[in-house]
Each structure stands twice: as C-alpha cells, then as structure tokens.
C-alpha positions in Angstrom: 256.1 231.8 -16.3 254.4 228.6 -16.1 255.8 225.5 -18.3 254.8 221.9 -18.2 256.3 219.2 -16.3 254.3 216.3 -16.8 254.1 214.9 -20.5 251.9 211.9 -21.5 254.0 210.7 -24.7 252.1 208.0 -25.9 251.2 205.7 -27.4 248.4 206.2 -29.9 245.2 204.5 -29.2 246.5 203.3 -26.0 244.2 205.2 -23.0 245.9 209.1 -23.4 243.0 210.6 -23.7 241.3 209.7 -20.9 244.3 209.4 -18.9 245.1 213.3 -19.6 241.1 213.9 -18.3 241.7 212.0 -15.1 244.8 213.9 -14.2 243.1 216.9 -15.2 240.7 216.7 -12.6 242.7 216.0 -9.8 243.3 219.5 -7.6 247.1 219.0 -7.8 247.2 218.6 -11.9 246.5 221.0 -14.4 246.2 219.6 -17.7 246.2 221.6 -21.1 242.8 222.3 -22.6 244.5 221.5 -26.0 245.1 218.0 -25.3 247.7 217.6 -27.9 249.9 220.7 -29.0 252.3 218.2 -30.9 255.1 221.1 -30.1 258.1 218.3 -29.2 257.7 216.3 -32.0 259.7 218.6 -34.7 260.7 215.8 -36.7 256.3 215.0 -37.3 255.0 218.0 -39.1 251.5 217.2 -40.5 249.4 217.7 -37.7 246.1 220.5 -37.5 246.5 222.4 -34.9 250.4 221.7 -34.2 251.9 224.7 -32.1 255.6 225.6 -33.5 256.3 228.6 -31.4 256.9 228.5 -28.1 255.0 231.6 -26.9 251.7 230.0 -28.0 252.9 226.4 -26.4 253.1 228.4 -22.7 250.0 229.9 -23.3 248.2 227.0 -22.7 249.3 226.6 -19.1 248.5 230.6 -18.3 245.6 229.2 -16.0 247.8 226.6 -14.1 247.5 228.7 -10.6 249.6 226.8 -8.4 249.6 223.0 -9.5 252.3 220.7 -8.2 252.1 219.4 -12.4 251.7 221.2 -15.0 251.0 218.8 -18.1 250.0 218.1 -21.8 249.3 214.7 -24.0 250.9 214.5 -27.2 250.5 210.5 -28.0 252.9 211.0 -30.9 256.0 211.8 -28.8 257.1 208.6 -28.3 257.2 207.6 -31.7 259.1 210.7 -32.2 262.9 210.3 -32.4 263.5 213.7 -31.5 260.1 214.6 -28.6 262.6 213.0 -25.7 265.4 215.1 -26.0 263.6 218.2 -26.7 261.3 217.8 -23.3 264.3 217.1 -21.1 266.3 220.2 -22.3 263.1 221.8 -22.0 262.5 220.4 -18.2 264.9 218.2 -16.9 262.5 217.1 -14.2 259.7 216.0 -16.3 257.7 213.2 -15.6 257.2 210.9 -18.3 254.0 208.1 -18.6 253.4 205.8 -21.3 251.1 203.8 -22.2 251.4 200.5 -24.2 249.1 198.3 -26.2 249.0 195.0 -27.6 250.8 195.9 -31.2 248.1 194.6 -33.2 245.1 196.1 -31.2 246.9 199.2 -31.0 247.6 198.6 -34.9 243.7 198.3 -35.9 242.3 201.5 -33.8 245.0 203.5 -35.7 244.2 202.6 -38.9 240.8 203.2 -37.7 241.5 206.5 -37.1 243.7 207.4 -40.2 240.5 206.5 -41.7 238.4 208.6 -40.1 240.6 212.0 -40.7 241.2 210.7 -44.0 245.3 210.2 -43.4 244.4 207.2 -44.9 242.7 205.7 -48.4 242.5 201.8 -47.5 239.8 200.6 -45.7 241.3 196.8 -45.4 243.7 197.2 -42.9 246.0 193.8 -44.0 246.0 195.5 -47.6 247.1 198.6 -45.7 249.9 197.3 -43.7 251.0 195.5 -47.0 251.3 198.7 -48.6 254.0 199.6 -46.5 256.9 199.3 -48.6 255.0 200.8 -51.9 254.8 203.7 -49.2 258.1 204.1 -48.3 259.2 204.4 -52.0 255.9 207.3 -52.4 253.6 205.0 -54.0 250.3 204.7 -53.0 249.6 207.3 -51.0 246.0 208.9 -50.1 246.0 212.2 -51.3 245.7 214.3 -48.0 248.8 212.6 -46.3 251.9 214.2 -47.3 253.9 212.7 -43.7 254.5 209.2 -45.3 256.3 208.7 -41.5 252.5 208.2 -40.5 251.8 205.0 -42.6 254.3 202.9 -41.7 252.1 201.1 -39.4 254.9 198.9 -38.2 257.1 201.7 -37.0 255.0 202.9 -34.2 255.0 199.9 -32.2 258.9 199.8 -31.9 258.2 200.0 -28.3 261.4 198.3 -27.2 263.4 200.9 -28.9 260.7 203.9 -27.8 260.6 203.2 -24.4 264.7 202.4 -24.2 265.0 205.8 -25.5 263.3 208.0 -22.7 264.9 205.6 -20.1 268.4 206.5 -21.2 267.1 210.0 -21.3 264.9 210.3 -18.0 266.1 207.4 -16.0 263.6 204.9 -14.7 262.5 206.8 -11.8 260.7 209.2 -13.7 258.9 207.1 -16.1 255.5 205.4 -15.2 254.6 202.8 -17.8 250.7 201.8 -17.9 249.6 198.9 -20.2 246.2 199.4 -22.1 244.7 195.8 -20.8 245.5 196.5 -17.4 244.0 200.4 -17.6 241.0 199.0 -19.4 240.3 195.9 -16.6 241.0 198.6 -13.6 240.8 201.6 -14.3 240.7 203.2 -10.7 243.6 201.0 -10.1 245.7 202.3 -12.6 245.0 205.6 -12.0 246.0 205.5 -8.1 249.2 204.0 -9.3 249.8 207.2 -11.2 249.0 209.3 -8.8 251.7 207.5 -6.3 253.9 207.6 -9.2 253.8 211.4 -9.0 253.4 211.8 -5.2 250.0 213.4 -5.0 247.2 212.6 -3.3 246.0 209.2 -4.4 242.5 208.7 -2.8 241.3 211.7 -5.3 238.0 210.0 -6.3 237.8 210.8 -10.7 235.2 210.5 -12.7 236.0 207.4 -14.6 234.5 207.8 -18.3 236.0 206.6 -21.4 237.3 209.1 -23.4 237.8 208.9 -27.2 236.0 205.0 -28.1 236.0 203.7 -30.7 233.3 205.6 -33.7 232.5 204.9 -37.2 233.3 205.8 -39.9 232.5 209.4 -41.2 230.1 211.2 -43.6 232.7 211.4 -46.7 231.1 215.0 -47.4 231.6 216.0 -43.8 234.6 214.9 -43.1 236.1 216.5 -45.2 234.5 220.2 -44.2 235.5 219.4 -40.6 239.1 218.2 -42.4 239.5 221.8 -43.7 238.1 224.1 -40.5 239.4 222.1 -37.8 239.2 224.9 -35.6 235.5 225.7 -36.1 234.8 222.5 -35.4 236.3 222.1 -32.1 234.5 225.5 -31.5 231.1 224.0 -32.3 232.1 220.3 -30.3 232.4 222.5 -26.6 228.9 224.2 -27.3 225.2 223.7 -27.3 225.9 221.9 -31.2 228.3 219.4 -29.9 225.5 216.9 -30.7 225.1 218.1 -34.3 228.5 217.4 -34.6 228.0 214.3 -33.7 225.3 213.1 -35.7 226.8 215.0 -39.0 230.1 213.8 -38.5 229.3 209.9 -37.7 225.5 209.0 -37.6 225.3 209.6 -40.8 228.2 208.5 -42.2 226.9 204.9 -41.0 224.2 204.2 -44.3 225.7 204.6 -48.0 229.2 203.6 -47.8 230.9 200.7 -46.8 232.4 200.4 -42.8 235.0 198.1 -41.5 234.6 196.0 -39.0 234.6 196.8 -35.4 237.1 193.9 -34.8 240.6 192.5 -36.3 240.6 189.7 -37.9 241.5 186.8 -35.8 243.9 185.0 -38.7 245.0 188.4 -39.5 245.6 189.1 -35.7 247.4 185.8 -35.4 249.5 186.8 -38.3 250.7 189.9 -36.4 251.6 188.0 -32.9 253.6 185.8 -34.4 255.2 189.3 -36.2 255.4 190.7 -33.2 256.6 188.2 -30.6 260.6 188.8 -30.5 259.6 192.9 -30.3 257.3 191.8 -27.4 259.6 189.6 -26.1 262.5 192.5 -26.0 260.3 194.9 -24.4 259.0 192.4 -21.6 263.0 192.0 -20.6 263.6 195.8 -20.9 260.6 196.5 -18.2 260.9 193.0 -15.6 258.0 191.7 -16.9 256.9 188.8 -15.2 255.5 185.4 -17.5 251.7 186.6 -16.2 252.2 190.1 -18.1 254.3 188.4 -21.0 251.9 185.9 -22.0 248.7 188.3 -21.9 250.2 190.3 -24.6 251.5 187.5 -26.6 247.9 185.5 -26.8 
C-alpha cells in the first residue's frame, strides 16, 4: 500500500502550486495528480472535491512505483487546527514544507480568489476584511459560503501560532519553511534547498513555470456552471478544450462587470503592516530570523 509522506501544508497563495509541480517532476517525488485532496483538514468542510474516505485518499498514490516521497498539497492544512495531528498519526515521518507570505499580499490574492469561486460577495477587499466581525455573528455572508471559518481573513495568517503548531508536532528537523519573496526572487534556489531538505538529488534541472498567477475576474454566468460541475470542468481543463476553458471562464468575464485592481492599496497595505507587525515580529523570533529577513516583510 502506498501512503504519502511528504505534505505541502500551506499557506494559501504562497507558491504551493508550483512548488507541488517542481517536486512532482523530480525522478525521486511522486506528487498527487489531485493537487489538493483536503483529506487532513476535518475540522474545514466546504471544499469541491474534498476526499473524506481514506480508500479514495490512497488511491491517488496507486502509481507512485518506487519514490523515495510520496506527497500531496493541501494549502489549507496549516490553517487547520486539527491537519497536524492527523498527518503525524497518519505518518510519523512526514516531511512538512511551508510556505509564508507577507500577511497582506498573501491577504489580497486570497480574497482574489474567494472572488473568483464565488466564496466571496465583496469585491473591495478593506470593506471585506471589515466585515469580519458581522461574519463571525452570521451576518453578511455571500450566499454560496456556508464555512464562515473561510472569511475571517485575519485568521489565516496566524502564522506564529501555525507554524509553532507543526514544530511541537514534527520537530524542526522535518519542517522546511520557504518564504514567498525569496521563492519568487530565486526560484531554482529555493527549490535546491528543498530538495537538500529532503536528501534527494539536488542538481535535478525542473522546469521552472509559474503555476496558478494571478487571473481576472470570471464570467458571472460561467462561473457559476463551472461552480456546480467542478468535475467536468477539470475534465475539459487536461484536454484539447483547456483553452475554451480559459477564454469562457476569464476572457470574457474581463468586459461588462466591474474588476478589482491587480494591486493593494498602498494606504490600505500600510494599514495592514502596522496590524501585522507584533504577529511578524513573533514569528521572525520563532524561526532565527535575521534583521535582513525581518525588515523585508515588515516594509
């Protein structure tokens, strides 16, 4: 029986995508085809496509031959309070990575993408992140999202308390930590790192190609077709229609209804830092940073 031992955990937004494609091409890695079964993260249930039983969850690694790693990507595991425990009674030699952003940034491209799978009904993102509270009392809410857990923006960048929890539960020496700005400026780098970090070969040459940019808003119409047959459509993505898809799903979607901007903005961003500073602060003295690393995030 083949079962994973690798497990990218999150976060959101932060590089997992491609991350689980370079690993997934390297001889010694197999990576799930289903990049995110969700199957850990019991205490999250709102996801298409989430595997709940664990005969279809080891399914996906039938093919895995014999792979030093065997591994999946489910970016919502760290913000799950339960994902840690449940992988290490599941393997107790996982490997762990996660990958960090810049709480704001991080912030923006999730909204961004709450709004694109229609998780999420307000297009401003400070009037969404003040609708927080309202939220957690179950006022307004977009009508598809019944997971409230998923729009309180502010919870899923509690990274001290994330990462503290799969250190207690792992232990240091089997968690590889990547931060976003540092994966973005060298990507090769980065991905050698990893590849030490797991004791493979690390002169495997990937094809380096982002995965999963940033896109436009949708086609109302369409979305919300491709909302209700999820699995159809990932059908018609891996074939000769993939660029149908494409242009139905987002070209289109660009004229007749309004789009956000493709950046933060700065006073809003400020805002945020300042928000954010003591929880960046606290994870920069959980993980050694030096003042170099600290003050990149905090600017």
């Amino acid at each position: 029986m083949k079962k994973p031992n690798l497990f990218v955990v999150g976060a959101p937004k932060c590089g997992t995508t491609s991350m689980h494609n370079y690993l997934g091409q390297h001889p010694e890695i197999f990576m799930s085809s289903q990049k995110e079964p969700h199957y850990f993260s019991r205490d999250i249930d709102c996801f298409a496509g989430k595997i709940k039983e664990i005969s279809n969850y080891l399914q996906l690694f039938d093919s895995a031959g014999n792979a030093k790693y065997i591994g999946e990507s489910s970016p919502e595991y760290l913000y799950s309070e339960v994902a840690a425990q449940q992988i290490k009674e599941f393997c107790s030699d996982a490997k762990i990575i996660i990958m960090l952003r810049n709480p704001p940034d991080m912030l923006y491209s999730l909204h961004g993408d709450f709004l694109l799978w229609k998780d999420e009904d307000i297009l401003d993102f400070g009037e969404a992140l003040a609708a927080q509270e309202e939220r957690k009392k179950g006022s307004k809410l977009p009508k598809s999202r019944k997971e409230i857990k998923f729009l309180l923006y502010f919870d899923w960048v509690k990274y001290s308390a994330q990462v503290r929890r799969y250190l207690q539960i792992f232990g240091k020496e089997n968690l590889h930590i990547i931060l976003f700005n540092e994966f973005v400026k060298d990507t090769a780098k980065t991905y050698r790192q990893t590849l030490e970090f797991l004791g493979v070969d690390p002169n495997f040459p990937a094809e380096i190609k982002v995965k999963n940019p940033s896109k436009p808003l949708p086609n109302i119409a369409v979305r919300s077709f491709f909302c209700k047959y999820p699995h159809f459509v990932n059908k018609l993505e891996s074939s000769s229609y993939a660029d149908l898809v494409k242009f139905l799903f987002y070209d289109i979607g660009k004229f007749g209804q309004p789009q956000r901007p493709k950046k933060i903005d700065p006073e809003l961003r400020l805002k945020l830092m300042k928000h954010f500073q003591r929880e960046i602060e606290e994870l920069a003295n959980l993980l050694n940073w030096d003042e170099q690393r600290l003050q990149l995030w905090l600017q």
